[in-house]
N, C-alpha and C positions, 0 to 999 in steps of 0.2 A: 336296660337303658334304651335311649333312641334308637331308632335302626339307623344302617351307613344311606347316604343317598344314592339313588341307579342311576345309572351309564344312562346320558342321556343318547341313545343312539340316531338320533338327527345332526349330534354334532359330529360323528364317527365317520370318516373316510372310510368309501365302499372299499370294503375286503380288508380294512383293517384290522379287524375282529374275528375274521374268519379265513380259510384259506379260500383262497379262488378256487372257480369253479374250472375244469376241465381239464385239469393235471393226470399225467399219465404215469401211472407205474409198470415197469418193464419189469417180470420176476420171470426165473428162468425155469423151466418141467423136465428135465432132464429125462422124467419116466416116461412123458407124453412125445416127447421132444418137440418142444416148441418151446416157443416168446408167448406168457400168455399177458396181456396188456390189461390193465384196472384202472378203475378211475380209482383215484386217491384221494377221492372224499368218501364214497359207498364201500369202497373193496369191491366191485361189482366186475365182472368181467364183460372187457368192451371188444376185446379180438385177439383171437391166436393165430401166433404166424411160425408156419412149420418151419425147422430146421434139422439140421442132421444129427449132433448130439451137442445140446450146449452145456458148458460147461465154466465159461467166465463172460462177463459182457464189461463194457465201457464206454461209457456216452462222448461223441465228441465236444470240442470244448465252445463249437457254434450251438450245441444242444439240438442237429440237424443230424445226424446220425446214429447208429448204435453200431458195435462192432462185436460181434457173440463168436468164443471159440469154440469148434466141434471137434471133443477130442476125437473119437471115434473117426474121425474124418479126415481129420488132417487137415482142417481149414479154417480159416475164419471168414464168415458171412457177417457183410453189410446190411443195414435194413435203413431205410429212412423212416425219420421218427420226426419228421418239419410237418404240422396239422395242415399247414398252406401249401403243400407240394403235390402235385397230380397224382406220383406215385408212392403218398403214405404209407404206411405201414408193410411197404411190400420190400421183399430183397431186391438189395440194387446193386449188390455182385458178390461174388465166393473167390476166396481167393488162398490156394495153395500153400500150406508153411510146411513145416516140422515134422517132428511123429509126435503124436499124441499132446496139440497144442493147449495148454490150460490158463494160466494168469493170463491176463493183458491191461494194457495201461495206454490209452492216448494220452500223448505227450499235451500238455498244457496250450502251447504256441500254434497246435493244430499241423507239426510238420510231419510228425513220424506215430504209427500205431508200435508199440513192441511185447511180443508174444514170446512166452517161456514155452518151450517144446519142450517137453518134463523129457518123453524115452531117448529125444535126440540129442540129451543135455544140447543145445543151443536155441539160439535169441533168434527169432524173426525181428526184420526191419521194415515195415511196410509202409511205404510214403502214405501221408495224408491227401497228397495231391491227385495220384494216379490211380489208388488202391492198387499196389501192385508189389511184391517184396523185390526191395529194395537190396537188398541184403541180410545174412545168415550171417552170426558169429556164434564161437564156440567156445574160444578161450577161457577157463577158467569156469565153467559150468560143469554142475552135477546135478543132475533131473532137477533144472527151474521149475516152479513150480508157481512163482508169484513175482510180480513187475510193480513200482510206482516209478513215474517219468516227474523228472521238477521243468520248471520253464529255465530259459532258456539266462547266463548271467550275465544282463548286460551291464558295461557299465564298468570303470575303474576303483569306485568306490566298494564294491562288494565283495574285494579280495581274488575277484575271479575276472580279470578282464579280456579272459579272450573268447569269449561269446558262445560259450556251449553253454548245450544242457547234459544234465547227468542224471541217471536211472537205474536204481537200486534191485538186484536181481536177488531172491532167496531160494535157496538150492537146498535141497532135501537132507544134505549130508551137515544143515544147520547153517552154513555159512552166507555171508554176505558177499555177491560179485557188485560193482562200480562198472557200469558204460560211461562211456563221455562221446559226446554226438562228434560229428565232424561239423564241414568237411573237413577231409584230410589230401595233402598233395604237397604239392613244392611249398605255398604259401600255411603253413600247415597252421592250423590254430586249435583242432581234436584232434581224436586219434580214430573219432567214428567206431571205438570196436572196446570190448569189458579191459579195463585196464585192473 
């Protein structure tokens, strides 16, 4: 029969049809120990950035950051991943958690990063503001191992009106731990700690 007609590509909006150009994928060498960075059109490699021993990463939710944990190390290191920032691809700080920290999760709304210390069974809390931990919880942990953070529930309609977020912790021994953010105090609205 007739052939179909071709994609007239003058009528095609740039980059509709393909992906753009200059997207970066972060994949982690644990053997090499580094961040080796690809473009994600070639697979090509465009720059390795050393690290101690990575072993989980999570991109912030500005897409300006990346957060890698070193189990081996006991830390998580920062690297800015912003193409427009002076200090590209370079660590822009390392910051002390757990024993042997593995999962991580930034939180959605950009407030809190939360790191499973698998041998410390407990939870890092490392503000997104300071990079700095925040706070350590233990309760109810059995070598964490893996973290998702949800945003934050505002709003009386959602069943949930007092404005946390909550963050599903998997622990080795199968089970599922529940956090719910704060703050917590006199005015109390979380519990800030695994319920």
């Amino acid at each position: 029969g007739p052939s179909q007609g071709q994609v007239n590509l003058d009528a095609c909006n740039v980059y509709q049809i393909r992906q753009q150009i200059g997207h970066f994928l972060y994949v982690l060498d644990r053997q090499r120990q580094e961040i080796t960075v690809l473009n994600s059109n070639r697979m090509t490699v465009l720059d390795r950035i050393p690290v101690a021993d990575p072993t989980a990463l999570a991109m912030g939710p500005n897409l300006d950051s990346l957060a890698v944990t070193n189990q081996g190390a006991n830390s998580v290191t920062f690297i800015d991943v912003d193409p427009t920032s002076s200090t590209f691809h370079q660590k822009i700080k390392s910051v002390l958690v757990g024993s042997a920290p593995r999962g991580i999760a930034w939180q959605p709304g950009n407030e809190d990063i939360l790191v499973c210390n698998e041998a410390g069974d407990t939870l890092s809390i490392i503000s997104a503001f300071s990079l700095t931990e925040r706070k350590r919880v233990s309760a109810q942990l059995n070598r964490p191992f893996d973290v998702v953070a949800m945003p934050r529930q505002a709003g009386a309609g959602n069943g949930y009106p007092r404005n946390v977020y909550f963050a599903y912790i998997l622990n080795r021994n199968g089970n599922v731990a529940l956090f719910e953010s704060g703050p917590n105090g006199v005015h109390v609205w979380g519990y800030d700690d695994v319920i």
